[in-house]
C-alpha positions in Angstrom: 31.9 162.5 6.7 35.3 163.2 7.2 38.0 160.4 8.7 40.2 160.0 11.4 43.3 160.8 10.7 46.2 159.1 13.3 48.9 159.0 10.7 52.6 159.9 11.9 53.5 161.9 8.8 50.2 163.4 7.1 50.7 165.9 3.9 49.8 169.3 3.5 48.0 168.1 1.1 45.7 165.3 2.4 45.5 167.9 5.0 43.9 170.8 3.2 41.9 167.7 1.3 40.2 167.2 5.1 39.7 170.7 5.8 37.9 170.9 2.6 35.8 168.1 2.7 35.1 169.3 6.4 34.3 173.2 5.4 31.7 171.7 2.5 29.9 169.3 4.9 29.6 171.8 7.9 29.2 174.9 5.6 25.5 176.7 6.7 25.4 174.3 10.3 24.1 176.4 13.2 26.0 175.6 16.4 23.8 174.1 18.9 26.3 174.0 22.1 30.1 173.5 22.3 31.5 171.6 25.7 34.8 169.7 26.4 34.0 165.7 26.2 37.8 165.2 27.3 40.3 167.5 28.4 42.2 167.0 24.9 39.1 167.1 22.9 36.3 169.6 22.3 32.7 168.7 20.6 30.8 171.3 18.8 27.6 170.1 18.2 24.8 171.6 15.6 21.2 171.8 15.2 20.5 169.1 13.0 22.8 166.9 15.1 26.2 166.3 13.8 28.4 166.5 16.2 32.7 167.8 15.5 34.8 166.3 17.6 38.1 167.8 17.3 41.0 165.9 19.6 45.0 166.7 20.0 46.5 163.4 20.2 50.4 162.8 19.6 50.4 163.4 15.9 48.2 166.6 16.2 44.8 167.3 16.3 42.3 164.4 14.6 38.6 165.7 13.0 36.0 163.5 13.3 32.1 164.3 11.8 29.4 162.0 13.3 25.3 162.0 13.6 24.0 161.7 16.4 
């Protein structure tokens, strides 16, 4: 599962650490249905239900990996 991240300053490389660890645990998902859960934030969930929620907040955007 990959963490939240609401940091102020975040480094390219913790960054590219997250979008790794994201790539290898959603690598192979099928995409079940996308929608907008808030108007800053999109879901993408998959067939086996995890769910990406992916959210701009004032630092950026913030990844989030759950179950359902």
């Amino acid at each position: 599962m990959v963490s939240n991240v609401t940091h102020t300053a975040i480094s390219k490389v913790a960054l590219a650490r997250e979008a790794k660890k994201a790539t290898k645990f959603l690598l192979g998902k099928s995409v079940s249905r996308i929608w907008r859960h808030r108007p800053s934030e999109i879901v993408i969930e998959f067939k086996d239900g995890v769910r990406l929620f992916v959210d701009k907040n004032k630092f950026g955007l913030e990844l989030s990996i759950t179950r359902k």
